[in-house]
PDB file of the backbone (N, CA, C, O) and the ligand in Angstrom, with CONECT records:
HET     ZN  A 101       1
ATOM      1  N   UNK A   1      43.729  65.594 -56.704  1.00  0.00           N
ATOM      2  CA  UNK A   1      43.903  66.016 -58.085  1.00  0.00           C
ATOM      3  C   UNK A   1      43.504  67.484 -58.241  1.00  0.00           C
ATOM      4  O   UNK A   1      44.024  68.221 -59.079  1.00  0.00           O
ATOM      5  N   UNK A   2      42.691  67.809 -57.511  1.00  0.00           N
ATOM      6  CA  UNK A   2      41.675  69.035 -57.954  1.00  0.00           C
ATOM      7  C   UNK A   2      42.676  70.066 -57.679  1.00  0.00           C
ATOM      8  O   UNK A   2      43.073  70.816 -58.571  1.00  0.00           O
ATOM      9  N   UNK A   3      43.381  70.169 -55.651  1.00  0.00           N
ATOM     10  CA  UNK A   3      44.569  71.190 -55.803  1.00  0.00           C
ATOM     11  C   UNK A   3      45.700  70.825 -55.932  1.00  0.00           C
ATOM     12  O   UNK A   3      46.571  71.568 -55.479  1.00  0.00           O
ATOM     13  N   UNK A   4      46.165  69.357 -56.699  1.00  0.00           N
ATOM     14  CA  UNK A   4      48.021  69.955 -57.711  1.00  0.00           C
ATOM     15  C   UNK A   4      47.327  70.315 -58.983  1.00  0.00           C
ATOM     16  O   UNK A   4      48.115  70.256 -59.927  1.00  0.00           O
ATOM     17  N   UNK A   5      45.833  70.752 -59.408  1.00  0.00           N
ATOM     18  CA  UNK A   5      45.749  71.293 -60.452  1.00  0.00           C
ATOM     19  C   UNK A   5      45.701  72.579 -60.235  1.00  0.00           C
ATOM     20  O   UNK A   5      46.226  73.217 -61.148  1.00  0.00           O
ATOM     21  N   UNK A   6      45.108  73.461 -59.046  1.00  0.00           N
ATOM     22  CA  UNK A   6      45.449  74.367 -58.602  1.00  0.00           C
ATOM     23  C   UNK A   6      46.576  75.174 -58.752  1.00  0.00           C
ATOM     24  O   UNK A   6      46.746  76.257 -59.313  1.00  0.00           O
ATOM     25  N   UNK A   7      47.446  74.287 -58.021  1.00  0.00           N
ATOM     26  CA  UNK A   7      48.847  74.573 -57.660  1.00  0.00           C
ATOM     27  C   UNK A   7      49.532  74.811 -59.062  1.00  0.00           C
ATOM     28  O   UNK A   7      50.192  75.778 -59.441  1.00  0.00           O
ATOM     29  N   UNK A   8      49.191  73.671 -59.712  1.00  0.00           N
ATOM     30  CA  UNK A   8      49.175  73.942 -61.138  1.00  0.00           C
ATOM     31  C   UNK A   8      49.304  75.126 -62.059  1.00  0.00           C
ATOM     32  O   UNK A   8      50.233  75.347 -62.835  1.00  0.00           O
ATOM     33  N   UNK A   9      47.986  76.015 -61.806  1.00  0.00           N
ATOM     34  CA  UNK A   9      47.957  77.353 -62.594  1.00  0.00           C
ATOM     35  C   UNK A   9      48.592  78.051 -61.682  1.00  0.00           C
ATOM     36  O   UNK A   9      49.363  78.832 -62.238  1.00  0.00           O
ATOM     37  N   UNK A  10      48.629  78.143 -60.369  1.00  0.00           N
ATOM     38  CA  UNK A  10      49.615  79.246 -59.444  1.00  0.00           C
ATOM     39  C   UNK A  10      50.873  79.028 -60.273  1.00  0.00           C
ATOM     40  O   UNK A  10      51.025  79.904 -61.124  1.00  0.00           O
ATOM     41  N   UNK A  11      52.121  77.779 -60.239  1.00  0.00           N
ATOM     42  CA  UNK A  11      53.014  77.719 -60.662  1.00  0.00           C
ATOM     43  C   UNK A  11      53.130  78.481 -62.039  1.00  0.00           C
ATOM     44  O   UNK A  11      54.096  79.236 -62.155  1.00  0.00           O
ATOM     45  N   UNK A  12      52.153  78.355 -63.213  1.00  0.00           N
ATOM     46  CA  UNK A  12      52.989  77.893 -64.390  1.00  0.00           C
ATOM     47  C   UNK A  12      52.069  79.510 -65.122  1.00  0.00           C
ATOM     48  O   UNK A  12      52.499  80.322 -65.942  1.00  0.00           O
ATOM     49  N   UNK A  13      50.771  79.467 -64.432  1.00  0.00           N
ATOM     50  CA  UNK A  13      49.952  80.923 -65.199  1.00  0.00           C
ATOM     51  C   UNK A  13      50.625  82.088 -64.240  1.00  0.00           C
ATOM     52  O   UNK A  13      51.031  81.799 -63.115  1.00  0.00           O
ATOM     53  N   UNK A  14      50.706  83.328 -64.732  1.00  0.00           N
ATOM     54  CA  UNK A  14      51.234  84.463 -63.800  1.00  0.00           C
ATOM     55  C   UNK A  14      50.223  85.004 -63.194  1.00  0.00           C
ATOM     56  O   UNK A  14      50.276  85.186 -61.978  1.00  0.00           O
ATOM     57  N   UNK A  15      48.673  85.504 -64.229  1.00  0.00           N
ATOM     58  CA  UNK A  15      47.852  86.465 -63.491  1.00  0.00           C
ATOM     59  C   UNK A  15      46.592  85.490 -63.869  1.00  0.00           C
ATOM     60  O   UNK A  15      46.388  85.033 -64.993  1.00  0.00           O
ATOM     61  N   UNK A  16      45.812  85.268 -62.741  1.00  0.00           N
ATOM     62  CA  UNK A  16      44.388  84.533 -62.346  1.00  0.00           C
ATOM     63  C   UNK A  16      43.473  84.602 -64.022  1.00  0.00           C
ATOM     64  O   UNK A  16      43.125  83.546 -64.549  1.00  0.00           O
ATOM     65  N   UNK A  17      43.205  85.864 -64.642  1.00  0.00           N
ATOM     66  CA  UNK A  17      42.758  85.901 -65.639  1.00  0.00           C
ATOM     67  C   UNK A  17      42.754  84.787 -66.704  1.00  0.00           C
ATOM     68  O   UNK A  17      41.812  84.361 -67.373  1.00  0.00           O
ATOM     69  N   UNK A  18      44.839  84.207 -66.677  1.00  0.00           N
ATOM     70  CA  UNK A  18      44.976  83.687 -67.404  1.00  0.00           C
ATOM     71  C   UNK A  18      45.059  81.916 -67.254  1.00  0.00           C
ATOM     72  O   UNK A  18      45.308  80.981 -68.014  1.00  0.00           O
ATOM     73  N   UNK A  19      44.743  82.062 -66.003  1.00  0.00           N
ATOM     74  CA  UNK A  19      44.727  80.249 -65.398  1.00  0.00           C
ATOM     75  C   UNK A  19      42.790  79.752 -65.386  1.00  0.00           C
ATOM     76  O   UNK A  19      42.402  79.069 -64.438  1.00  0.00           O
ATOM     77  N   UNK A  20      41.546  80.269 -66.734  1.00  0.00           N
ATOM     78  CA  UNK A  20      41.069  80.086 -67.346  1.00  0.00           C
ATOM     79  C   UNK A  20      40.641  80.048 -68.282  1.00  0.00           C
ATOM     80  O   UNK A  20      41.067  80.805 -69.154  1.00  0.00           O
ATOM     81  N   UNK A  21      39.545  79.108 -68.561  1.00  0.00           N
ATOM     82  CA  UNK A  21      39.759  78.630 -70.039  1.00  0.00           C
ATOM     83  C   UNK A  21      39.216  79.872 -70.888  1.00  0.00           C
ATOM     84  O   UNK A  21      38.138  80.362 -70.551  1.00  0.00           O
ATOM     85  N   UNK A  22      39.890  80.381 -71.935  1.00  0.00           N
ATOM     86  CA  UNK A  22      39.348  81.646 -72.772  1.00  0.00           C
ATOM     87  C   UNK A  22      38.014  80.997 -73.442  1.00  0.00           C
ATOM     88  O   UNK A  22      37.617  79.834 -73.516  1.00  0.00           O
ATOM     89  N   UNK A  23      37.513  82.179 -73.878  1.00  0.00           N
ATOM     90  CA  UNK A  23      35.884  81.732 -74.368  1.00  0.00           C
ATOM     91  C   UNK A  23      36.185  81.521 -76.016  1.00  0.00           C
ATOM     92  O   UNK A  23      35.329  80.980 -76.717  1.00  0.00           O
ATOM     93  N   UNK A  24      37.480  81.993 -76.588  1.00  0.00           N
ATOM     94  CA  UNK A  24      37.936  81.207 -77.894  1.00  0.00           C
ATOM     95  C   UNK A  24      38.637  80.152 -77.786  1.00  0.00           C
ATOM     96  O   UNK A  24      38.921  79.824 -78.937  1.00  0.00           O
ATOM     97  N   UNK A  25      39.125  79.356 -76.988  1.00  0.00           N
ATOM     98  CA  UNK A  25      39.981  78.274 -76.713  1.00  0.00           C
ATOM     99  C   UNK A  25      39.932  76.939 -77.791  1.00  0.00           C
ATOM    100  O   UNK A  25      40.770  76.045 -77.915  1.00  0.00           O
ATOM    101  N   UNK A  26      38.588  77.146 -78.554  1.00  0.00           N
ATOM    102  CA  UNK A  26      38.541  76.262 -79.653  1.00  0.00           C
ATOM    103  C   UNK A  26      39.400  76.348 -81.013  1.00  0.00           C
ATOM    104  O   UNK A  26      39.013  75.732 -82.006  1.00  0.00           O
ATOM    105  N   UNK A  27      40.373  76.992 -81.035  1.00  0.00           N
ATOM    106  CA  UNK A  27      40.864  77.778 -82.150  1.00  0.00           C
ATOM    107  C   UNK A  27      42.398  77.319 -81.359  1.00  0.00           C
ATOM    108  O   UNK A  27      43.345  77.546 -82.111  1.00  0.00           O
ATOM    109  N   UNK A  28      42.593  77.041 -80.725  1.00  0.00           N
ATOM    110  CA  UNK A  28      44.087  76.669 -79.514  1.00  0.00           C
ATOM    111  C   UNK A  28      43.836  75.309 -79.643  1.00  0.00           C
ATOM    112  O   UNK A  28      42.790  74.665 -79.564  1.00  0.00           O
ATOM    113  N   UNK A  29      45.280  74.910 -79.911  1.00  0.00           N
ATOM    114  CA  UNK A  29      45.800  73.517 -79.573  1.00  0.00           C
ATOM    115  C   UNK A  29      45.553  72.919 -77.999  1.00  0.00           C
ATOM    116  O   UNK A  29      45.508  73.637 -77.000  1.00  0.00           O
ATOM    117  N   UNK A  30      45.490  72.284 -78.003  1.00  0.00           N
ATOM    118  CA  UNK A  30      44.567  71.383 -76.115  1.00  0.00           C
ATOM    119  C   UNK A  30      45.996  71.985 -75.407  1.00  0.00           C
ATOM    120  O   UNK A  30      45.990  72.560 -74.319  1.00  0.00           O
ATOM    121  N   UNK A  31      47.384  71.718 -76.329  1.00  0.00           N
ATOM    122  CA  UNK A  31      48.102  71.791 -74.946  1.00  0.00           C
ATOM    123  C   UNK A  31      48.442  73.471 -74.112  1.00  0.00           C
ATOM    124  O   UNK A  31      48.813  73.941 -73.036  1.00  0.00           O
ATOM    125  N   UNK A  32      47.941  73.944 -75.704  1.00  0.00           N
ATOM    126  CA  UNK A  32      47.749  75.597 -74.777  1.00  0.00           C
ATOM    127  C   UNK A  32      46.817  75.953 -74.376  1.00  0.00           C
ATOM    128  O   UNK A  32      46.482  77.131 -74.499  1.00  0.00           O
ATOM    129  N   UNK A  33      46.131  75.115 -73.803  1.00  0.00           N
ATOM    130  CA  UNK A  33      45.112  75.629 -73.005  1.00  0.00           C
ATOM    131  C   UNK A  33      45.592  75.715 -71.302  1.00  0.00           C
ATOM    132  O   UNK A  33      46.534  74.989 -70.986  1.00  0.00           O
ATOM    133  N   UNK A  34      45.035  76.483 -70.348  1.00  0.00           N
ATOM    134  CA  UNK A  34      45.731  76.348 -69.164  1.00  0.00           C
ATOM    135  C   UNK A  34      44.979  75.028 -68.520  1.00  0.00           C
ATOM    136  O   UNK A  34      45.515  74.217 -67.764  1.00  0.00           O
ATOM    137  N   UNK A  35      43.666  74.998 -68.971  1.00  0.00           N
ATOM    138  CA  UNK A  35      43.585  73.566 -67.930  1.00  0.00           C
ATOM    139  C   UNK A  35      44.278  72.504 -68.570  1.00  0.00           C
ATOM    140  O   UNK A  35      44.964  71.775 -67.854  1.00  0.00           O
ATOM    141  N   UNK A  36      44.223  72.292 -69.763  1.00  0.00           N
ATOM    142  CA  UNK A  36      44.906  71.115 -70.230  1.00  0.00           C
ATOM    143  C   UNK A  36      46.593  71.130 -69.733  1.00  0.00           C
ATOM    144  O   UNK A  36      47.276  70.106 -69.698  1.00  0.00           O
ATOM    145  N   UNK A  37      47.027  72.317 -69.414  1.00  0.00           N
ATOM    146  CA  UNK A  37      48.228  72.328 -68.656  1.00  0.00           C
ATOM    147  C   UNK A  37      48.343  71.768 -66.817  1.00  0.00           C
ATOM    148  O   UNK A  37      49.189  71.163 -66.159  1.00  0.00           O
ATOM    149  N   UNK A  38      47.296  72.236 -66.599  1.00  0.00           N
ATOM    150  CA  UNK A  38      46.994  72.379 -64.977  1.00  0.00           C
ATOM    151  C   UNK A  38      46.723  70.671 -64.988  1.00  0.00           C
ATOM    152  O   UNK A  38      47.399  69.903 -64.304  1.00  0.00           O
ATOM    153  N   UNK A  39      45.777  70.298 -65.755  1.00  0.00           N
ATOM    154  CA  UNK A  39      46.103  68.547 -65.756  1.00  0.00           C
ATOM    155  C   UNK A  39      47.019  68.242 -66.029  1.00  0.00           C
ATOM    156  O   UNK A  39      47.526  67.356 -65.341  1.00  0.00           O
ATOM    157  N   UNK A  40      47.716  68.736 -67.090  1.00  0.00           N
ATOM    158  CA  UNK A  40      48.865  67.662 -67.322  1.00  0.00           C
ATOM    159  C   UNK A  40      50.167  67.484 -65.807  1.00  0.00           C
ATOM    160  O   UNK A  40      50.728  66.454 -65.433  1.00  0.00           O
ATOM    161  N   UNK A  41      50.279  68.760 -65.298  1.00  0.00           N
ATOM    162  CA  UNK A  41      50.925  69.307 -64.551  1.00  0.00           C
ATOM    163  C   UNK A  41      50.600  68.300 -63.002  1.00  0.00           C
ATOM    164  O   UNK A  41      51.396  67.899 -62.153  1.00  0.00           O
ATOM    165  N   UNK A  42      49.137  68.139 -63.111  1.00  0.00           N
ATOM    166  CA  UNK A  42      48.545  67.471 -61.456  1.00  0.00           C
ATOM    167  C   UNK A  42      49.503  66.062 -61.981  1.00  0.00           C
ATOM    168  O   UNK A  42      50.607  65.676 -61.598  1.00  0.00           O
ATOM    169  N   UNK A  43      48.544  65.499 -63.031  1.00  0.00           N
ATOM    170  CA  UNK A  43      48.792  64.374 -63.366  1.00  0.00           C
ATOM    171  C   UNK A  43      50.674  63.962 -62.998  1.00  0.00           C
ATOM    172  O   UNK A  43      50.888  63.055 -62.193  1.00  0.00           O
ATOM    173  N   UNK A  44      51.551  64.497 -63.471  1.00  0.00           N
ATOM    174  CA  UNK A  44      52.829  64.295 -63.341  1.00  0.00           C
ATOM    175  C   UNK A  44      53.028  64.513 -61.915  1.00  0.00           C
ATOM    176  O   UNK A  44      53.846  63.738 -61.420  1.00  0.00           O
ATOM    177  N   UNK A  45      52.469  65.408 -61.071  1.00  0.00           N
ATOM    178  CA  UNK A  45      53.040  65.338 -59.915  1.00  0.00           C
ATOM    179  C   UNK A  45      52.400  63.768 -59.505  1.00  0.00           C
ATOM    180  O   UNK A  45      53.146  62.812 -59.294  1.00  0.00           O
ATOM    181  N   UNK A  46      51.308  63.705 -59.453  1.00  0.00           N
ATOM    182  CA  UNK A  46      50.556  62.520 -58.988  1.00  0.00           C
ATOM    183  C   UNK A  46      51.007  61.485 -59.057  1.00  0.00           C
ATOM    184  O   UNK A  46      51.307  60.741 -58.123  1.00  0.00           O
ATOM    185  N   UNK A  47      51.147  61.247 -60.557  1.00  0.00           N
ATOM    186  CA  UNK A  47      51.058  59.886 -60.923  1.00  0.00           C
ATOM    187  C   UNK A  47      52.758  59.952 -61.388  1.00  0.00           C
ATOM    188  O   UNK A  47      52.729  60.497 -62.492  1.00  0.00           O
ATOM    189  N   UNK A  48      54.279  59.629 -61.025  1.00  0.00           N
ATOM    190  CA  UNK A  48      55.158  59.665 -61.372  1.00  0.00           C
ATOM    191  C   UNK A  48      55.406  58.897 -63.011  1.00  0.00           C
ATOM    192  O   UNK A  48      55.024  57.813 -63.451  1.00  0.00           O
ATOM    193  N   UNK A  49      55.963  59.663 -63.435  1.00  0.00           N
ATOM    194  CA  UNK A  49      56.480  58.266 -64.769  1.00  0.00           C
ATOM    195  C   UNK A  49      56.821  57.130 -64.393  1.00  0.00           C
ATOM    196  O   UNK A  49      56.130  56.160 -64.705  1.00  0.00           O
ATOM    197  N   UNK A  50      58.276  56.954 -63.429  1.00  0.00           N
ATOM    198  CA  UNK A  50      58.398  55.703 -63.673  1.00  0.00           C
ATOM    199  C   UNK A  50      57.975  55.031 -62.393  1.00  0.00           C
ATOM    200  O   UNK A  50      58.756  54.236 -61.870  1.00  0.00           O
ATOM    201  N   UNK A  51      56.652  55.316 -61.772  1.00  0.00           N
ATOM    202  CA  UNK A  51      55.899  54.269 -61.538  1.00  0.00           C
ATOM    203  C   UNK A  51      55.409  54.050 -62.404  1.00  0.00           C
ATOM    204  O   UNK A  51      55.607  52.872 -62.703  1.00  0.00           O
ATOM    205  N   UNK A  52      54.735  54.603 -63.155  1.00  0.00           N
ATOM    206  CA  UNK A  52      53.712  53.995 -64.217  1.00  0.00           C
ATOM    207  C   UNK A  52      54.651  53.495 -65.530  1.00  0.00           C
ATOM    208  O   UNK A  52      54.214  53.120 -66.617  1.00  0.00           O
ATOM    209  N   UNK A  53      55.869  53.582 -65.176  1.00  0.00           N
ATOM    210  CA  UNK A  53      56.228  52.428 -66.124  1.00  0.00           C
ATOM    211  C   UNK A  53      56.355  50.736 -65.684  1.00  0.00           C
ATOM    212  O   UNK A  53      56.597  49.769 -66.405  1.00  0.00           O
ATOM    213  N   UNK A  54      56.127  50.799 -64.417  1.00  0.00           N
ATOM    214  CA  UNK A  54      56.128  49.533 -63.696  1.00  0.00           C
ATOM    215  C   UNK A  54      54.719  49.249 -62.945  1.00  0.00           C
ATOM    216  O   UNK A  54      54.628  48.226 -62.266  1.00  0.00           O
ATOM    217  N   UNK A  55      53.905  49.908 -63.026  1.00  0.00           N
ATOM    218  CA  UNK A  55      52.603  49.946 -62.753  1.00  0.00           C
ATOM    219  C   UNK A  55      51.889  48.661 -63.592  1.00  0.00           C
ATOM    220  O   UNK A  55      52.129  48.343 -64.756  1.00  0.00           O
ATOM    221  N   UNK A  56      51.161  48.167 -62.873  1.00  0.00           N
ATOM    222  CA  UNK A  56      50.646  46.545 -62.872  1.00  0.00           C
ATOM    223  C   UNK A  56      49.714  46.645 -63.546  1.00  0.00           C
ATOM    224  O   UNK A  56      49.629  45.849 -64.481  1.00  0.00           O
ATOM    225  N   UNK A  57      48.788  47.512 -63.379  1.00  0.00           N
ATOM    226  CA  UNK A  57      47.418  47.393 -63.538  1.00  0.00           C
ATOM    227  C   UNK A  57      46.954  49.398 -63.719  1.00  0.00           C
ATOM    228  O   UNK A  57      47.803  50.250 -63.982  1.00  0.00           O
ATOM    229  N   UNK A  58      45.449  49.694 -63.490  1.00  0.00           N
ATOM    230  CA  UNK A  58      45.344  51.095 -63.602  1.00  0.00           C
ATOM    231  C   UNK A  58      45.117  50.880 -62.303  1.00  0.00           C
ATOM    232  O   UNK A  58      45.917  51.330 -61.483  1.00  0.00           O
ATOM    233  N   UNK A  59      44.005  50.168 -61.901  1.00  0.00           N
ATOM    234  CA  UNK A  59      43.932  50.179 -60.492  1.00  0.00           C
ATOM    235  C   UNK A  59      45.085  50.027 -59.221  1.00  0.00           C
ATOM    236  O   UNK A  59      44.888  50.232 -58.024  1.00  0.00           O
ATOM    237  N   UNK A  60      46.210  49.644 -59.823  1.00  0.00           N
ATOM    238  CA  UNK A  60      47.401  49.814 -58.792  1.00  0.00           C
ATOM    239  C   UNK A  60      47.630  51.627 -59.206  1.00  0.00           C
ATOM    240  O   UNK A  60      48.049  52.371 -58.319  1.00  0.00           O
ATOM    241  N   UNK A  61      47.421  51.991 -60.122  1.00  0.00           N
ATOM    242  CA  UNK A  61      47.854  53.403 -59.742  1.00  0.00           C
ATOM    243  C   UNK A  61      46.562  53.939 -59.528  1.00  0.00           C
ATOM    244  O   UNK A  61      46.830  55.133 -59.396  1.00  0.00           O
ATOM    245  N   UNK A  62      45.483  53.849 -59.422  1.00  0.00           N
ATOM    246  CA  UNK A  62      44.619  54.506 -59.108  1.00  0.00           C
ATOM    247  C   UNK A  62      44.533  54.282 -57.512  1.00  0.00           C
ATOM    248  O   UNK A  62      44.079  55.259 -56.916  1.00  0.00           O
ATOM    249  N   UNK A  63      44.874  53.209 -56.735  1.00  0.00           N
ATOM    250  CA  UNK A  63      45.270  53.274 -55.690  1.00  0.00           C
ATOM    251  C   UNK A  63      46.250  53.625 -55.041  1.00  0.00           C
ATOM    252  O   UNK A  63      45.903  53.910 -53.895  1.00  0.00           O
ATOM    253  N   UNK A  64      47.423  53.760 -55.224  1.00  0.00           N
ATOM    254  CA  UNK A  64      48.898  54.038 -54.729  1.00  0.00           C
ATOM    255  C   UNK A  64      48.545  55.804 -55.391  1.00  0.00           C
ATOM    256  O   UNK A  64      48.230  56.548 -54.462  1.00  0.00           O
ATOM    257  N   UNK A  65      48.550  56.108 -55.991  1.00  0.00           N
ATOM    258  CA  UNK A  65      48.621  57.612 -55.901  1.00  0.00           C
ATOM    259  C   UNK A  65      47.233  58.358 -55.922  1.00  0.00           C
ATOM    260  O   UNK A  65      47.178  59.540 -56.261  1.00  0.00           O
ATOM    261  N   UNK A  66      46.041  57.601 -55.531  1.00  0.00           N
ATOM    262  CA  UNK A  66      45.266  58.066 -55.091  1.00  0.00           C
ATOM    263  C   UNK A  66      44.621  59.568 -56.096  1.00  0.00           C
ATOM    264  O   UNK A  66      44.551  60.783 -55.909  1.00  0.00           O
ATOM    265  N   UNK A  67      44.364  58.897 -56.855  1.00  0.00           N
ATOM    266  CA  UNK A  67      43.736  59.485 -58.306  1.00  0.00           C
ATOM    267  C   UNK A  67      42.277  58.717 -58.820  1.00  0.00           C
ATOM    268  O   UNK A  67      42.235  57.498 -58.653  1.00  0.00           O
ATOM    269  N   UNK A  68      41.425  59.200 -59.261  1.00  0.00           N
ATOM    270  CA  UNK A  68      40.046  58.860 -59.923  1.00  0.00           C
ATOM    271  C   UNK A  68      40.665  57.954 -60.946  1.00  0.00           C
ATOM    272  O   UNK A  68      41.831  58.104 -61.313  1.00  0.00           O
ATOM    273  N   UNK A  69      39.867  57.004 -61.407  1.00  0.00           N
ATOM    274  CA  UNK A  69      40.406  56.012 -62.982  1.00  0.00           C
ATOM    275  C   UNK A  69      39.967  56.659 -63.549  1.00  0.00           C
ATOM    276  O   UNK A  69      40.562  56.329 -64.574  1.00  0.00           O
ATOM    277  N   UNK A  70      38.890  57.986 -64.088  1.00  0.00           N
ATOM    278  CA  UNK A  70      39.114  58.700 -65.057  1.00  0.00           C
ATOM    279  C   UNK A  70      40.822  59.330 -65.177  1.00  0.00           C
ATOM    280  O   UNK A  70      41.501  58.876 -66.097  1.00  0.00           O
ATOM    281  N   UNK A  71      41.430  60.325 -64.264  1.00  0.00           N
ATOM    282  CA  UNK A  71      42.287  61.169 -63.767  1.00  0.00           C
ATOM    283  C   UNK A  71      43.643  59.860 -64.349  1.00  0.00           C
ATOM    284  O   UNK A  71      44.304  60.121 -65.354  1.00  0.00           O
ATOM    285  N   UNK A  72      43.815  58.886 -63.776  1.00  0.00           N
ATOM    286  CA  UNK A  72      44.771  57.647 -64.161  1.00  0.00           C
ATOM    287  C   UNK A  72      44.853  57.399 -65.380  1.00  0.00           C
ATOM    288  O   UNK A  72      45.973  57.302 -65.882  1.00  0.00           O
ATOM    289  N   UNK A  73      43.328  57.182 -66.413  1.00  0.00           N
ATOM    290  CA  UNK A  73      43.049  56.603 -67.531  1.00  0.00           C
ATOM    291  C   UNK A  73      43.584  57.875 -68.621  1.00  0.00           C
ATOM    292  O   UNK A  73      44.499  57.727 -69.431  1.00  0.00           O
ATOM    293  N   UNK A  74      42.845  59.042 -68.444  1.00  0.00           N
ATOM    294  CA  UNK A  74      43.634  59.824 -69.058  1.00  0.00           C
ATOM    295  C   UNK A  74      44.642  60.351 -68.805  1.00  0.00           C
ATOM    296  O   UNK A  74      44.668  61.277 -69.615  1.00  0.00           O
ATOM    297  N   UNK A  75      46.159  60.446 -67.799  1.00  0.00           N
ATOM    298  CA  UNK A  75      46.870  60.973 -67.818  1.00  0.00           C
ATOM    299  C   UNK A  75      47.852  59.388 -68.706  1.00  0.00           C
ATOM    300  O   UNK A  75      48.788  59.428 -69.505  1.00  0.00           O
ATOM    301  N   UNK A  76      47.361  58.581 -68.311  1.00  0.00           N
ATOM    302  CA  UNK A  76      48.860  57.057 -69.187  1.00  0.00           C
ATOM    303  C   UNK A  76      48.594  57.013 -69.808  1.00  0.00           C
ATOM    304  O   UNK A  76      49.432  56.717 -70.659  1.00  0.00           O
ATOM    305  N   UNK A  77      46.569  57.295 -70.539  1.00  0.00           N
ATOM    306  CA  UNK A  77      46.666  57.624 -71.973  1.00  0.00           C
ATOM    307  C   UNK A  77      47.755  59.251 -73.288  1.00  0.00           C
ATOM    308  O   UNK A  77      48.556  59.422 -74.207  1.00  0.00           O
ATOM    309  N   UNK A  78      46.982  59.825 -72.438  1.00  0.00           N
ATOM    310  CA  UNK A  78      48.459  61.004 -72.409  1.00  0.00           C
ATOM    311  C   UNK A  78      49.690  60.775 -73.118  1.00  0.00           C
ATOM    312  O   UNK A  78      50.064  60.971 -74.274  1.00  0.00           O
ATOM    313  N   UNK A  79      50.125  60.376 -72.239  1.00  0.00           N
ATOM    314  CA  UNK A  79      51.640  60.394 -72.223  1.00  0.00           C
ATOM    315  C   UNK A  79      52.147  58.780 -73.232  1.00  0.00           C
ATOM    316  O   UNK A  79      53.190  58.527 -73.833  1.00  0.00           O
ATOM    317  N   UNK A  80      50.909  57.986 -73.045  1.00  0.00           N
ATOM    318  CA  UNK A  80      51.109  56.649 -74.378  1.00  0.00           C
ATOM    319  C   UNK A  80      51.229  57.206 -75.681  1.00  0.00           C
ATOM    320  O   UNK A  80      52.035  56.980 -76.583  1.00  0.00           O
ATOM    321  N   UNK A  81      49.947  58.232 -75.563  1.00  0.00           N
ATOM    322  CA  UNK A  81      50.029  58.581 -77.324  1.00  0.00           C
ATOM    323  C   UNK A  81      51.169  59.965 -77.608  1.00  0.00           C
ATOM    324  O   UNK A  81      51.110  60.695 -78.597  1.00  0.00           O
ATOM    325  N   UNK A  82      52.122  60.086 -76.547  1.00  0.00           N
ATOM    326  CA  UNK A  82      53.021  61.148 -76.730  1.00  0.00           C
ATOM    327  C   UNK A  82      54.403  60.142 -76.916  1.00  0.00           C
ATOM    328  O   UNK A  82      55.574  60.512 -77.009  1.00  0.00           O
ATOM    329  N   UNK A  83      53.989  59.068 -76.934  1.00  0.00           N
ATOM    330  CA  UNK A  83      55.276  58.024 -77.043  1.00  0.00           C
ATOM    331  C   UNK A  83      56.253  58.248 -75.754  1.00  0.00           C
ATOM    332  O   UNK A  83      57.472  58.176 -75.907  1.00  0.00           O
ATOM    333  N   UNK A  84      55.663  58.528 -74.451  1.00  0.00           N
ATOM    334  CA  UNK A  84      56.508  58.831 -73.218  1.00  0.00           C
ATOM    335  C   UNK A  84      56.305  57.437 -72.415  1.00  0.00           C
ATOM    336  O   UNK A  84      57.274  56.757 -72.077  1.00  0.00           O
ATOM    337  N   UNK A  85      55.272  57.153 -72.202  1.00  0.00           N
ATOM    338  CA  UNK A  85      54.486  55.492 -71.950  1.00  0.00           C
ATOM    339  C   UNK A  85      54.713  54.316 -72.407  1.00  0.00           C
ATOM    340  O   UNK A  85      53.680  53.876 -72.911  1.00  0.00           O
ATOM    341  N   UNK A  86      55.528  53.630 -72.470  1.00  0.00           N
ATOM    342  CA  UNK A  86      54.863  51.897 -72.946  1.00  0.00           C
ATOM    343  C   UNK A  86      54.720  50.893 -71.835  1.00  0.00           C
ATOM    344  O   UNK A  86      55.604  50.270 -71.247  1.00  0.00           O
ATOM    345  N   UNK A  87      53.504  50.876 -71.687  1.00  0.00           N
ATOM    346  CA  UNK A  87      53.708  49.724 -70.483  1.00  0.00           C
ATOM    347  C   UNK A  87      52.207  48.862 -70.774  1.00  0.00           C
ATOM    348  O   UNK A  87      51.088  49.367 -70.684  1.00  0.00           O
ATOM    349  N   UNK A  88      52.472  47.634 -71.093  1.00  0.00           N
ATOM    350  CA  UNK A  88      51.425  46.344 -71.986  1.00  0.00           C
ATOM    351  C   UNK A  88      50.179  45.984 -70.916  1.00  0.00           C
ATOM    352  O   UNK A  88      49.183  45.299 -71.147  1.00  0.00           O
ATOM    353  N   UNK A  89      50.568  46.689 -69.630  1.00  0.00           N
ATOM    354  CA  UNK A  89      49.565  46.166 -68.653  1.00  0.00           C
ATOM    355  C   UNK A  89      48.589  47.165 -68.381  1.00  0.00           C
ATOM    356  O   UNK A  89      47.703  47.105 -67.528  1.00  0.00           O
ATOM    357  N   UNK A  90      48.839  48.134 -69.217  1.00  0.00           N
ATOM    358  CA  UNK A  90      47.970  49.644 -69.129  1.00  0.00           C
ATOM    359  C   UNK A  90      46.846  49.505 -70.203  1.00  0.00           C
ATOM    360  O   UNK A  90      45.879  50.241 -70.398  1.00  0.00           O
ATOM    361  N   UNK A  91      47.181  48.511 -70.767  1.00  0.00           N
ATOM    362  CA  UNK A  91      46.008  48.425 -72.175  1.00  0.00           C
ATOM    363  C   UNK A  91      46.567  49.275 -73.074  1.00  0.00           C
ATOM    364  O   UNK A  91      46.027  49.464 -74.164  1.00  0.00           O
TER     365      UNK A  91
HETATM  366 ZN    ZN A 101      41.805  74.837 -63.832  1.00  0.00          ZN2+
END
């Protein structure tokens, strides 16, 4: 998780400055923040959508793509409350 979050700000930030978190970042919406990007970004490589639309359990994806159940719990929470998710076995 730690480097496709990496990989993350290489891809999507241009200059290092800007692939951390600003010291006003409280005043910014979560999704413009760069880490909240750099997660969202790991998370999708990691954890595919449509496995996790057929995903059993958290612990089947916390095993098969080899992610923390924090890292699992919040990325299907994510994408549930973005209405991208429905799957009844995710809680
Ligand atoms: Zn970061």
């Amino acid at each position: 998780m730690t480097l496709a979050h990496e990989v993350g700000h290489l891809l999507l930030h241009d200059a290092p400055g800007l692939a951390r978190k600003p010291k006003n970042s409280v005043d910014i919406p979560p999704y413009k923040s760069s880490e909240w990007q750099a997660n969202a970004f790991a998370g999708s490589l990691l954890m595919p959508i449509e496995f996790l639309k057929s995903a059993r359990s958290l612990r089947e994806i916390i095993d098969e793509c080899a992610v923390t159940e924090e890292a699992a719990a919040t990325h299907t929470r994510l994408l549930t409350q973005a209405g991208l998710l429905c799957n009844p076995c995710l809680g």
